[in-house]
N, CA and C atoms of all chains as a GROMACS GRO file, in nm:
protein
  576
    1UNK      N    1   0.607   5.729   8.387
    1UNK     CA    2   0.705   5.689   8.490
    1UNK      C    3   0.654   5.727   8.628
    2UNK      N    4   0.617   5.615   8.733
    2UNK     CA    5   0.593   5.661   8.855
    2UNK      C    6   0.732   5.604   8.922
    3UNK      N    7   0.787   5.653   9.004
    3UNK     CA    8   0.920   5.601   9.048
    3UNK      C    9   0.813   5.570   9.244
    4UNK      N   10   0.870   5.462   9.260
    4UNK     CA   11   0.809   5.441   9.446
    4UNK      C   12   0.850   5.624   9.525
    5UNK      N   13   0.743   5.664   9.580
    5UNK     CA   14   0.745   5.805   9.666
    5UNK      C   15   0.786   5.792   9.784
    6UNK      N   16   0.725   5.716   9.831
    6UNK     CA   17   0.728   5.681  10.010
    6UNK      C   18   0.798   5.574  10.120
    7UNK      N   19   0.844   5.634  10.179
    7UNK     CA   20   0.949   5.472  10.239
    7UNK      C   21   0.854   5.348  10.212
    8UNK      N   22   0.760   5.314  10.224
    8UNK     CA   23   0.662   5.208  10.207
    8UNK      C   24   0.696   5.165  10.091
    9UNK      N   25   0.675   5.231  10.031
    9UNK     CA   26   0.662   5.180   9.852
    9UNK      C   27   0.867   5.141   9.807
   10UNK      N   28   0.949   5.200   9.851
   10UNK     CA   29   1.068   5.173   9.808
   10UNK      C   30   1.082   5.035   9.857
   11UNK      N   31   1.053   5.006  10.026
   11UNK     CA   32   1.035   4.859  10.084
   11UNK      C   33   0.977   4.784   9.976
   12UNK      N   34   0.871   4.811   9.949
   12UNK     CA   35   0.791   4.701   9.853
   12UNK      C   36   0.892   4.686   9.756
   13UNK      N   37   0.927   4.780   9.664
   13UNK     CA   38   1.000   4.763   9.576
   13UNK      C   39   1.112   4.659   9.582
   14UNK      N   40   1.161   4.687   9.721
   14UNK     CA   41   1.318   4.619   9.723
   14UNK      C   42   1.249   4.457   9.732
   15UNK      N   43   1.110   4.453   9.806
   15UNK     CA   44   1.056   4.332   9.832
   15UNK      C   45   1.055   4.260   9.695
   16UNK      N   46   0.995   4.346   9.596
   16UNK     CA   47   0.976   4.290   9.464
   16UNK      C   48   1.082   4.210   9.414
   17UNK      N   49   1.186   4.369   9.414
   17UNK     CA   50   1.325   4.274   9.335
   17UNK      C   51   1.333   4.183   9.386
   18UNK      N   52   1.306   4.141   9.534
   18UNK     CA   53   1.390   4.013   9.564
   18UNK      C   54   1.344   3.868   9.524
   19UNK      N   55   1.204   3.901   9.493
   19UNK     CA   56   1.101   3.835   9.453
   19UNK      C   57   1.124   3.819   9.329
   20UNK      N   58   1.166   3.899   9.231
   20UNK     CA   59   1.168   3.881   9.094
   20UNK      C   60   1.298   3.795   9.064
   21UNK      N   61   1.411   3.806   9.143
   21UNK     CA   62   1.518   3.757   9.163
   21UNK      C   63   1.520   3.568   9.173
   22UNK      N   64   1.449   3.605   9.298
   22UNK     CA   65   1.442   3.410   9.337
   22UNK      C   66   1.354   3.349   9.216
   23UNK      N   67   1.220   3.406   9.173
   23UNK     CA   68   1.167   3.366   9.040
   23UNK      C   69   1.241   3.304   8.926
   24UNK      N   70   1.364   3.403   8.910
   24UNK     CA   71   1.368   3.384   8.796
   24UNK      C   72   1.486   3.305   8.800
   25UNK      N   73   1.622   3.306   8.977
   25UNK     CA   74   1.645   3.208   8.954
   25UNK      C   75   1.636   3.024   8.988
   26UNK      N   76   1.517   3.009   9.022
   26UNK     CA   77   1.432   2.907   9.002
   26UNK      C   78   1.368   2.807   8.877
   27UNK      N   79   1.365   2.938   8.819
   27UNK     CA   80   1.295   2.911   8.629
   27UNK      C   81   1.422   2.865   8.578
   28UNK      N   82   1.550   2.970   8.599
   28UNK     CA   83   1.690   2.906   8.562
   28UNK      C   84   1.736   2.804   8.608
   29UNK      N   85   1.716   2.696   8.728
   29UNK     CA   86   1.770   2.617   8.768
   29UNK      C   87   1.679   2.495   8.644
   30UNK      N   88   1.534   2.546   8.637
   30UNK     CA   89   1.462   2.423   8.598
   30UNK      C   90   1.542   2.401   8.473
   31UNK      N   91   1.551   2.506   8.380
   31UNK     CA   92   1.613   2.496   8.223
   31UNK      C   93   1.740   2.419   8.250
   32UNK      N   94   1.834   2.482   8.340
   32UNK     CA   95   1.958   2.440   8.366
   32UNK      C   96   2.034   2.295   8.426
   33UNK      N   97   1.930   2.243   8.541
   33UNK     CA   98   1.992   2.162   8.623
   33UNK      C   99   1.957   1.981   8.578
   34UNK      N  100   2.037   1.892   8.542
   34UNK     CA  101   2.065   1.829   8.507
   34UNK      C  102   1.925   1.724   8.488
   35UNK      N  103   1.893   1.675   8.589
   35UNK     CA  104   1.778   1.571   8.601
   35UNK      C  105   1.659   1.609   8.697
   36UNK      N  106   1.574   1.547   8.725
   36UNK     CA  107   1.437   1.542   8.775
   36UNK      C  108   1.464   1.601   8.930
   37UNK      N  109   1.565   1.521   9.000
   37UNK     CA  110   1.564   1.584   9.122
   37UNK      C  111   1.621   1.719   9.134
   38UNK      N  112   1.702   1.720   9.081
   38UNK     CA  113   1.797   1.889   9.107
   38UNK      C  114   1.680   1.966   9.066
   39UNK      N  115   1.603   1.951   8.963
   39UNK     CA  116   1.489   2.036   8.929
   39UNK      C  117   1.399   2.081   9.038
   40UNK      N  118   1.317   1.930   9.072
   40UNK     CA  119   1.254   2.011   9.186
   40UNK      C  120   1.339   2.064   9.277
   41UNK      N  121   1.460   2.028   9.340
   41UNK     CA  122   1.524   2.127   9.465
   41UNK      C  123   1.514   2.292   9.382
   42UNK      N  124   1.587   2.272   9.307
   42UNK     CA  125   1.521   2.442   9.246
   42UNK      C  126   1.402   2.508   9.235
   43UNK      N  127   1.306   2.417   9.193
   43UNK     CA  128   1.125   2.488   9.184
   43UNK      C  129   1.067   2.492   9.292
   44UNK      N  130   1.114   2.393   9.400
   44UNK     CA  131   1.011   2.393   9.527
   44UNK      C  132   1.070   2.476   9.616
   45UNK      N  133   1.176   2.537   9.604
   45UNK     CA  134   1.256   2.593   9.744
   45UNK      C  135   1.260   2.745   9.648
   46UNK      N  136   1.344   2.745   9.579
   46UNK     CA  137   1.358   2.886   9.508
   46UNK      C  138   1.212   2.984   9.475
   47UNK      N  139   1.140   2.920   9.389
   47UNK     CA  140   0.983   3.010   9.379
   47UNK      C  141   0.922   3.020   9.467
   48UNK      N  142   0.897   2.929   9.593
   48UNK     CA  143   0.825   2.997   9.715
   48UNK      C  144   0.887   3.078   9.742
   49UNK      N  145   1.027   3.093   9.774
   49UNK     CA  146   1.070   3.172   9.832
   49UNK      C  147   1.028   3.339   9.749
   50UNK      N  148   1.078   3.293   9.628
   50UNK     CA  149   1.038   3.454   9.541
   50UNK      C  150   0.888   3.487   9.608
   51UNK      N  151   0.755   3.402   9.605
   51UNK     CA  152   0.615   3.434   9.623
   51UNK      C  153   0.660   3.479   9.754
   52UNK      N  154   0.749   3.410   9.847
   52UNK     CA  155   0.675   3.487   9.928
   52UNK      C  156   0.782   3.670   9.955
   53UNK      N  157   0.853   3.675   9.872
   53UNK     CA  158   0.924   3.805   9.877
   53UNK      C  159   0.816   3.887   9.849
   54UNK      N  160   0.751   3.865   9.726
   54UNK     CA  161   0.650   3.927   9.622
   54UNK      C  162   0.532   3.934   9.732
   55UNK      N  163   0.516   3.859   9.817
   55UNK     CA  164   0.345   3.867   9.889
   55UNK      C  165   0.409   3.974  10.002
   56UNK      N  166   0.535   3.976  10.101
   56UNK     CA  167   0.544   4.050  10.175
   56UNK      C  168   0.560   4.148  10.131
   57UNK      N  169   0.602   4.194   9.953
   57UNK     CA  170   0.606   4.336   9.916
   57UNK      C  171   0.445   4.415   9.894
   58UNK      N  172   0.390   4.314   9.845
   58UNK     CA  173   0.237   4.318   9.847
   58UNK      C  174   0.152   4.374   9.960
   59UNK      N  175   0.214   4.295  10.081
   59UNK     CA  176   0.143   4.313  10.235
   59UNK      C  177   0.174   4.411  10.270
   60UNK      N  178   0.316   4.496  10.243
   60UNK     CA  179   0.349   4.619  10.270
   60UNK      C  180   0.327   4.749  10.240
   61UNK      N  181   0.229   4.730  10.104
   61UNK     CA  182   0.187   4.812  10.063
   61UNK      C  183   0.043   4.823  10.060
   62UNK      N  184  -0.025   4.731  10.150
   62UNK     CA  185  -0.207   4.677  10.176
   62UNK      C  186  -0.233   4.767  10.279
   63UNK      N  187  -0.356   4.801  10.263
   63UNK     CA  188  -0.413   4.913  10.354
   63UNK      C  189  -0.509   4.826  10.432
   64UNK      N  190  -0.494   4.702  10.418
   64UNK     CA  191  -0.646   4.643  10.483
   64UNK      C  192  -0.563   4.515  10.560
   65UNK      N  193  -0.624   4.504  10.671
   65UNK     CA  194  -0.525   4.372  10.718
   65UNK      C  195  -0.589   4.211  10.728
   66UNK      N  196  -0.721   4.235  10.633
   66UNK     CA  197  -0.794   4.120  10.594
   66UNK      C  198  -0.720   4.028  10.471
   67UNK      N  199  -0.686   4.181  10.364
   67UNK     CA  200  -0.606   4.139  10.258
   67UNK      C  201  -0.451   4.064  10.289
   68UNK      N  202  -0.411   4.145  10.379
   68UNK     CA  203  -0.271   4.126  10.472
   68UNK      C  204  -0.237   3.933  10.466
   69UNK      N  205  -0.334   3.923  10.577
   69UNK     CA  206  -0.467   3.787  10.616
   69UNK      C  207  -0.404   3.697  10.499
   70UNK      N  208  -0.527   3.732  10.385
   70UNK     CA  209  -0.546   3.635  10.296
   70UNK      C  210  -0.386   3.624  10.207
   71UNK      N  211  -0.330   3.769  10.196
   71UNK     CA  212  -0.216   3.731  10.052
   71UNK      C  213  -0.133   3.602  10.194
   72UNK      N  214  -0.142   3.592  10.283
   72UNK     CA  215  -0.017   3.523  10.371
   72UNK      C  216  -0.080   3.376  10.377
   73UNK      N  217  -0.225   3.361  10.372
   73UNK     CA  218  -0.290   3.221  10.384
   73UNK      C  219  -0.224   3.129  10.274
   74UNK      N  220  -0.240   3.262  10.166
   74UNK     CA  221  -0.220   3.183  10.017
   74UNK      C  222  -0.080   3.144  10.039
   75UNK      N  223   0.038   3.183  10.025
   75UNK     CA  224   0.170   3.152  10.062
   75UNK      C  225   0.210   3.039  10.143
   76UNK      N  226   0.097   3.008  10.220
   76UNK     CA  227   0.098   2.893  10.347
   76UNK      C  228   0.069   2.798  10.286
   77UNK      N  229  -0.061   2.786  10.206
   77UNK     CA  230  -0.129   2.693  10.088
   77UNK      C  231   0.022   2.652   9.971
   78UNK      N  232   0.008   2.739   9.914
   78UNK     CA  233   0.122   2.713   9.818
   78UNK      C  234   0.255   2.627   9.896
   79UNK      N  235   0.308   2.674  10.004
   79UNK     CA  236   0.380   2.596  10.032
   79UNK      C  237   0.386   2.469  10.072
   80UNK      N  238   0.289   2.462  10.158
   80UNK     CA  239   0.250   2.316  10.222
   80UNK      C  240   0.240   2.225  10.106
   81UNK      N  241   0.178   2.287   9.960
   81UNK     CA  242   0.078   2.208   9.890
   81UNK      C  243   0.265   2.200   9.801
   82UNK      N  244   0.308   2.238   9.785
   82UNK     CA  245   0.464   2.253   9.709
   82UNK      C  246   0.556   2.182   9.778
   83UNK      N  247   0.539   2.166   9.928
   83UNK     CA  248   0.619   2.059   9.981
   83UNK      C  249   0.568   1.879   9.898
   84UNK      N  250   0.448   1.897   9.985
   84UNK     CA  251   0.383   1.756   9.942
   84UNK      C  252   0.406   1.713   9.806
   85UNK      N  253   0.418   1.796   9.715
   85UNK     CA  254   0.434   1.750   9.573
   85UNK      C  255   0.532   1.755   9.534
   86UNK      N  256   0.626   1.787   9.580
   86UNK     CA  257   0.792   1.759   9.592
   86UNK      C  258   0.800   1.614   9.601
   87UNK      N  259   0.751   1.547   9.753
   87UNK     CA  260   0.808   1.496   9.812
   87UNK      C  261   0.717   1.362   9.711
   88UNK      N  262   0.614   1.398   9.673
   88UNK     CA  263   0.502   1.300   9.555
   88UNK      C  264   0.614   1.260   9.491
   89UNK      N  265   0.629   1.375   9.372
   89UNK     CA  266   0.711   1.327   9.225
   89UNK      C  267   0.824   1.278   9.261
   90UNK      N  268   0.959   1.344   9.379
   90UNK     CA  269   1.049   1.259   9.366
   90UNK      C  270   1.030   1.085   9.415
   91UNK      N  271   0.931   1.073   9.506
   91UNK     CA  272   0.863   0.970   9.529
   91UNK      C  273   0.853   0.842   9.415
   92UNK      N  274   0.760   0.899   9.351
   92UNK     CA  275   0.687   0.835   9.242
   92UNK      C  276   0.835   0.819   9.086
   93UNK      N  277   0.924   0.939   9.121
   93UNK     CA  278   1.050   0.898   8.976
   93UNK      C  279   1.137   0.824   9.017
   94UNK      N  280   1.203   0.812   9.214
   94UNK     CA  281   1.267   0.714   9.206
   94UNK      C  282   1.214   0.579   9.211
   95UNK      N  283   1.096   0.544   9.291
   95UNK     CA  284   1.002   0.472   9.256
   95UNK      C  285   1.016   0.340   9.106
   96UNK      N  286   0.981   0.468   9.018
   96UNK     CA  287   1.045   0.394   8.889
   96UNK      C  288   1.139   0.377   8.831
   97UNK      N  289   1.224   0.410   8.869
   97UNK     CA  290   1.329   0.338   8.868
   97UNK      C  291   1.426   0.457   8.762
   98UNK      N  292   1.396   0.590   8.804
   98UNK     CA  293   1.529   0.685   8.753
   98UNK      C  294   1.620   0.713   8.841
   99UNK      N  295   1.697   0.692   8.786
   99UNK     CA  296   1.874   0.704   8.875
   99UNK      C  297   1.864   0.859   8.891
  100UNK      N  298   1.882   0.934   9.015
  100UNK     CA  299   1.980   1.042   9.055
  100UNK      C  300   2.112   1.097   8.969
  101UNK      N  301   2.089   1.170   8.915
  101UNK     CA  302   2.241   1.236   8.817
  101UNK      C  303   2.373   1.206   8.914
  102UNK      N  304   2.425   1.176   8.898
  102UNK     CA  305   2.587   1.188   8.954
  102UNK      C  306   2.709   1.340   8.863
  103UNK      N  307   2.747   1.324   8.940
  103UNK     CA  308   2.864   1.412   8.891
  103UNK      C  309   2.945   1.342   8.765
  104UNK      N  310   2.987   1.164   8.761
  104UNK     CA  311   3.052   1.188   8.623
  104UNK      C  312   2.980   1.124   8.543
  105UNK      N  313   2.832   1.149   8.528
  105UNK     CA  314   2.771   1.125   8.435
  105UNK      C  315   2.749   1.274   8.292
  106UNK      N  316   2.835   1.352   8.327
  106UNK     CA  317   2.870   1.495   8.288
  106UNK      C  318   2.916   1.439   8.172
  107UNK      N  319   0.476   5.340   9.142
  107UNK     CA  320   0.442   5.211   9.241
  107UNK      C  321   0.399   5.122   9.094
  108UNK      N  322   0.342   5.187   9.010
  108UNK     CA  323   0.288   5.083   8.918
  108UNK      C  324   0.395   5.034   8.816
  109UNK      N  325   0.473   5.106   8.794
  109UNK     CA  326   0.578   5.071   8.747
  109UNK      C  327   0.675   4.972   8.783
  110UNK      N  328   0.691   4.942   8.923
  110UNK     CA  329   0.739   4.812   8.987
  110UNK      C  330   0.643   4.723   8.941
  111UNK      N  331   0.528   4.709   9.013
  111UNK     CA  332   0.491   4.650   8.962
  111UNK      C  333   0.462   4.553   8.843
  112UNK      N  334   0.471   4.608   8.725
  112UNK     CA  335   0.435   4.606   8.614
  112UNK      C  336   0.576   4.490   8.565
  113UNK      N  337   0.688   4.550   8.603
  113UNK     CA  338   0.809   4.497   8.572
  113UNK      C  339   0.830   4.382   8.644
  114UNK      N  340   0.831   4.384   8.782
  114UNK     CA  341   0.772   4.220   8.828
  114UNK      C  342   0.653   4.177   8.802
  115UNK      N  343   0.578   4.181   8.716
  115UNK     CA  344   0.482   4.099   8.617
  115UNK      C  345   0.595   4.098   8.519
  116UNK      N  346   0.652   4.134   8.394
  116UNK     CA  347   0.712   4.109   8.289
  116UNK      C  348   0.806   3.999   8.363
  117UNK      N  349   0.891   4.001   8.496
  117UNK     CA  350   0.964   3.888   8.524
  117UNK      C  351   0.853   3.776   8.585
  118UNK      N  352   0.759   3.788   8.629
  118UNK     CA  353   0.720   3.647   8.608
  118UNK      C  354   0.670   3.566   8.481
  119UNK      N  355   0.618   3.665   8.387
  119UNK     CA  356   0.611   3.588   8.256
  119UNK      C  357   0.707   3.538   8.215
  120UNK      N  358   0.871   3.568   8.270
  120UNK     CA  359   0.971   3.542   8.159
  120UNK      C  360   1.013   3.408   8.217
  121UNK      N  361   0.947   3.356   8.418
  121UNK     CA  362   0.976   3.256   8.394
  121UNK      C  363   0.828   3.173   8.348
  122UNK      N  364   0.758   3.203   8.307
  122UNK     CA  365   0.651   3.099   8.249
  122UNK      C  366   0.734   3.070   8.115
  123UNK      N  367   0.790   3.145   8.077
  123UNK     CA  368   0.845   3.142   7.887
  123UNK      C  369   0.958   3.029   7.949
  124UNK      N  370   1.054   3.018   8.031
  124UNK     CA  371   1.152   2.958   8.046
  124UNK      C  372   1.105   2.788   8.081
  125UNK      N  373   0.980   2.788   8.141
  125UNK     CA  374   0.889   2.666   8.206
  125UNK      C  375   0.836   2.554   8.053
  126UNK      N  376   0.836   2.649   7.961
  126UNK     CA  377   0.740   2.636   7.822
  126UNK      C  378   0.838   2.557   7.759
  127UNK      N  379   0.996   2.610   7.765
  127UNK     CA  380   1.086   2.553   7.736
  127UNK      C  381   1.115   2.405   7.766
  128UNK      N  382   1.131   2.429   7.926
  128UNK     CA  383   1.116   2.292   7.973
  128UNK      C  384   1.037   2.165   7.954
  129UNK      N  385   0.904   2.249   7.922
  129UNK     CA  386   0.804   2.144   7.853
  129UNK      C  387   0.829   2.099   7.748
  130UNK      N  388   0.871   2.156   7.641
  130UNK     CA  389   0.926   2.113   7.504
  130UNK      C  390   1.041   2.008   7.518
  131UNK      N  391   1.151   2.060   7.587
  131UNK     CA  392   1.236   1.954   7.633
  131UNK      C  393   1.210   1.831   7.696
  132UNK      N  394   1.184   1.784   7.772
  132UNK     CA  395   1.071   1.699   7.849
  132UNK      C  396   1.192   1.653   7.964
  133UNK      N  397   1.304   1.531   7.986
  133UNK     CA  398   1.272   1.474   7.881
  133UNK      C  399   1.181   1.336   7.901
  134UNK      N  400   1.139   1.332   8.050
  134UNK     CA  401   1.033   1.299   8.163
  134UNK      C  402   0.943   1.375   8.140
  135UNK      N  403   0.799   1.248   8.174
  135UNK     CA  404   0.688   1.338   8.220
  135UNK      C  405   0.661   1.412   8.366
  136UNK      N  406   0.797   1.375   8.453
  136UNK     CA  407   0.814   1.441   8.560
  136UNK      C  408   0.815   1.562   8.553
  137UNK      N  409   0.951   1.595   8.433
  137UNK     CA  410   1.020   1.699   8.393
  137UNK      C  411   0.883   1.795   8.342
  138UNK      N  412   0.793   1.780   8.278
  138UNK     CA  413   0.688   1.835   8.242
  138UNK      C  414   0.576   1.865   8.362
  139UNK      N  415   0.572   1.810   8.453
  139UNK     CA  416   0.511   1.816   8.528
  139UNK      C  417   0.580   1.957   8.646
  140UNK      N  418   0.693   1.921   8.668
  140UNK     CA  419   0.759   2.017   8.747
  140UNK      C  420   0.721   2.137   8.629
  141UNK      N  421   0.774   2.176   8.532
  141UNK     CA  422   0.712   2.301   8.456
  141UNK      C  423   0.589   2.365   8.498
  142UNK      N  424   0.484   2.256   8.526
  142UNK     CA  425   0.354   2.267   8.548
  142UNK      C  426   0.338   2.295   8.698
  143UNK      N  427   0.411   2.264   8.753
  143UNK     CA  428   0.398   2.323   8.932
  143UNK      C  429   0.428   2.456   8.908
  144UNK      N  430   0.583   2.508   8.828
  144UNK     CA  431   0.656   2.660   8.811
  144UNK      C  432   0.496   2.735   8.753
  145UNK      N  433   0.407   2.697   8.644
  145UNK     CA  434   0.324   2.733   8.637
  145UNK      C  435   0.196   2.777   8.774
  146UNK      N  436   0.181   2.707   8.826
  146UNK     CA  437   0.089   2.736   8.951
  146UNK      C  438   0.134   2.845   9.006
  147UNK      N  439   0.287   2.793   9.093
  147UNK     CA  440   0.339   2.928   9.143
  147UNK      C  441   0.342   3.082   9.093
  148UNK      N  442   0.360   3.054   8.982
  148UNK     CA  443   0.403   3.170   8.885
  148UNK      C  444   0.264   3.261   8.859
  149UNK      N  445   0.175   3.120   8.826
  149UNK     CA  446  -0.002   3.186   8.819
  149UNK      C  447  -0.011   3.280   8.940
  150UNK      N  448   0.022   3.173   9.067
  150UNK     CA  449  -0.044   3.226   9.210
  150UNK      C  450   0.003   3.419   9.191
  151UNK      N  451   0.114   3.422   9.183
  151UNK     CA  452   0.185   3.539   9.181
  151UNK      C  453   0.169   3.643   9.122
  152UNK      N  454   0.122   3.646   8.959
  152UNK     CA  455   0.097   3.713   8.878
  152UNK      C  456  -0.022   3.779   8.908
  153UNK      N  457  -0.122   3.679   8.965
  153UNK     CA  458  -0.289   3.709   8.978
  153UNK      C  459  -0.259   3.818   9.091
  154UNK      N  460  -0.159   3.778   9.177
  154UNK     CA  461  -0.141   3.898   9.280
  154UNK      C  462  -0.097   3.997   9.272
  155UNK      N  463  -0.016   3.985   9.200
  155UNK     CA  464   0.001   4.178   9.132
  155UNK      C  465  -0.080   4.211   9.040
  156UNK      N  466  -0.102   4.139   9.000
  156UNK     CA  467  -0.259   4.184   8.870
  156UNK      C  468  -0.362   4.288   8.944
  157UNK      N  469  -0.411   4.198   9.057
  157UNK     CA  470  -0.514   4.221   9.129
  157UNK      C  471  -0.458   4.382   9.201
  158UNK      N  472  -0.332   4.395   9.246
  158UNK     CA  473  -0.276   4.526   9.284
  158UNK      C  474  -0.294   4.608   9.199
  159UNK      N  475  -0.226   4.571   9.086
  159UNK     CA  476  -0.262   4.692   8.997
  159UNK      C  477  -0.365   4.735   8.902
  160UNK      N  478  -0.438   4.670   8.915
  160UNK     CA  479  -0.610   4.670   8.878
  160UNK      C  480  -0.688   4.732   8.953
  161UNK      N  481  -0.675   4.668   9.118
  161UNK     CA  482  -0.721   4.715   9.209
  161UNK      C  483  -0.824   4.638   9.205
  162UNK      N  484  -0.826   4.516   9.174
  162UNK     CA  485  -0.935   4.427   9.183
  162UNK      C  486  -0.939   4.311   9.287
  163UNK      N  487  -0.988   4.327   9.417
  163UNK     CA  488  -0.946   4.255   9.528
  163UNK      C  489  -1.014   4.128   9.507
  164UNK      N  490  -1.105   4.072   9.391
  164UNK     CA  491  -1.180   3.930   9.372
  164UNK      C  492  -1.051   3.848   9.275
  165UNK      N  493  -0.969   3.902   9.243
  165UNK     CA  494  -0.800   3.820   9.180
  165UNK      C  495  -0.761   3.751   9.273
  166UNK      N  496  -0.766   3.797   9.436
  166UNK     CA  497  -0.681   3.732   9.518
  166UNK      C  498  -0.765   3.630   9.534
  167UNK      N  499  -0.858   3.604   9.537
  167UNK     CA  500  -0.978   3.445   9.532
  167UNK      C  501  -0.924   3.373   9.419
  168UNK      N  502  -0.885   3.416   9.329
  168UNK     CA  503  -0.866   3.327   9.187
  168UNK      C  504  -0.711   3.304   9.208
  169UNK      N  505  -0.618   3.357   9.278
  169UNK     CA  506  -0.491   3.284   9.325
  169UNK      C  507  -0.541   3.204   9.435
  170UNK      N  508  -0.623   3.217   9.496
  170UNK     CA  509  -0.648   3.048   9.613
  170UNK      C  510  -0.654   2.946   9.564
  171UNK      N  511  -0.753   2.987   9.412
  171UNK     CA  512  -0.845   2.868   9.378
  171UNK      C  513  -0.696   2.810   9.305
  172UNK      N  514  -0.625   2.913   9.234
  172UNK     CA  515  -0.465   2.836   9.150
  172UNK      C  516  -0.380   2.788   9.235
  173UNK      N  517  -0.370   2.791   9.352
  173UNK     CA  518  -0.283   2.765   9.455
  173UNK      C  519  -0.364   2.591   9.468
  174UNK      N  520  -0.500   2.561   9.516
  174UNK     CA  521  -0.529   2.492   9.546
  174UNK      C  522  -0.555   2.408   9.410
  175UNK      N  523  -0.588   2.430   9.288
  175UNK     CA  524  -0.552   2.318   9.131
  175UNK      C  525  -0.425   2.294   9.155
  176UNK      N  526  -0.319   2.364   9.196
  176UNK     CA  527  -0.199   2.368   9.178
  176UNK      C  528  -0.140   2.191   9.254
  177UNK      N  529  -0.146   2.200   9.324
  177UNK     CA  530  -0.183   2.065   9.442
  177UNK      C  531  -0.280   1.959   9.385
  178UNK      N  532  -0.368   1.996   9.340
  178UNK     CA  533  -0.447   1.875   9.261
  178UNK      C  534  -0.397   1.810   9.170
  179UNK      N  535  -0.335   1.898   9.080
  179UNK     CA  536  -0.289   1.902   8.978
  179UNK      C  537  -0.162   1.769   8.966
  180UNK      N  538  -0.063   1.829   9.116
  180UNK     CA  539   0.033   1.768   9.111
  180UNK      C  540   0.018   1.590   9.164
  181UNK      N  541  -0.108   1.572   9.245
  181UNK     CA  542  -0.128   1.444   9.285
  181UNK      C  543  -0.193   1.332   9.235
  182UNK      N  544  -0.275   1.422   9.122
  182UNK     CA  545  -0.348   1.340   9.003
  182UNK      C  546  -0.245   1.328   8.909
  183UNK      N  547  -0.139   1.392   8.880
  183UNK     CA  548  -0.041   1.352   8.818
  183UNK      C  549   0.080   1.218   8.852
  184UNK      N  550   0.093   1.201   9.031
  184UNK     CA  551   0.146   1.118   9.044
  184UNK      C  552   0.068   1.006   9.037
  185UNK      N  553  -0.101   1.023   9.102
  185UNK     CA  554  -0.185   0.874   9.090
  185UNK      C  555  -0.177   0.820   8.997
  186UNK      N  556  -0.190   0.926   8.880
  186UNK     CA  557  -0.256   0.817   8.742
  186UNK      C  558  -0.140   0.845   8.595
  187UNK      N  559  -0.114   0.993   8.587
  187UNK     CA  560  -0.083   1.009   8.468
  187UNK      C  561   0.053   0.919   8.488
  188UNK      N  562   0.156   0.943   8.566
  188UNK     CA  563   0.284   0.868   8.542
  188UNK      C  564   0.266   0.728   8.524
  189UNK      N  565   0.200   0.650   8.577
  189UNK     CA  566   0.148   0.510   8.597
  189UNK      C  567   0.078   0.491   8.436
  190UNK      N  568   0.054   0.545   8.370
  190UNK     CA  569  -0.019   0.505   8.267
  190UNK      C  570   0.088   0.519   8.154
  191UNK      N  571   0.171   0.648   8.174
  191UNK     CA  572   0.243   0.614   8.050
  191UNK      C  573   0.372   0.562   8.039
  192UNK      N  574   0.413   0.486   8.144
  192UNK     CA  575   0.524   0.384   8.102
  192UNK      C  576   0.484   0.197   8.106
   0.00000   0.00000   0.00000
């Protein structure tokens, strides 16, 4: 058992949870939410958000500000590259011709 | 410190397990595909606490390179794979 020692490390920590939080409920929206689009609004908005809880808990606990640098490039990448492929697939499913869930299709 | 850690690794595996699900379900190859983005992200993430608690600073290169398949991944999926199987 190491429990976080230092104000630094409790920050990270709280960074984590928050990170572990949006993760997981993201993963829950995918299992949960009805059709193709509600899905991605859950995977593309909810898990960046967790990465980037998880990278600023990361950055807060980096001794080097090259690493700092790079964990924040990656987050930039991921997102940009998580927008665009959002905006692809719902593209390409209404495209073919899948209907949007409605409410009384429940 | 490693102990956080460690436990946000066990929650990002639990959503790869929940993603795995989704794949099985389908019921789109969209729907499979979005699984497969939660995968990238989830990769990107893991490799980064890996790499923390290893202490292996050449992990954070191998989340670029998953960040950047991750994006490939998803546009070769809209060029060709959806187009082919309906």
């Amino acid at each position: 058992m190491t429990l976080p020692a230092t104000i630094g490390e409790w920050i990270s920590t709280a960074f984590f949870a928050a990170g572990a939080f949006f993760f997981l409920a993201g993963s829950i929206g995918l299992v949960r939410f009805p059709d193709v689009y509600t899905r991605l609004h859950a995977l593309t908005k909810a898990d960046n958000l967790g990465l980037g809880f998880v990278i600023t808990g990361l950055a807060v606990g980096s001794d080097s500000w090259i690493v700092v640098v790079k964990l924040y490039l990656i987050w930039l990448l991921v997102i940009v590259t998580s927008a665009t492929a959002c905006y692809l697939v719902a593209n390409a499913a209404r495209s073919s011709g899948l209907e949007p869930w409605r409410a009384e299709d429940r | 410190m490693t102990l956080a850690l460690e436990i946000l690794a066990f929650a990002i595996m639990v959503t790869v397990a929940l993603g795995i699900y989704r794949i099985e379900r389908g019921p789109t190859g969209a729907d499979r595909m979005l699984a497969a983005m939660l995968f990238g992200t989830s990769g990107v993430a893991l490799t980064l606490v890996l790499a923390e608690i290893a202490g292996l600073g050449s992990l954070r290169d191998m989340a670029l390179v998953f960040a950047l398949l991750g994006a490939l991944t998803s546009v070769s999926f809209v060029k060709r794979a959806w187009g082919a199987e309906r």
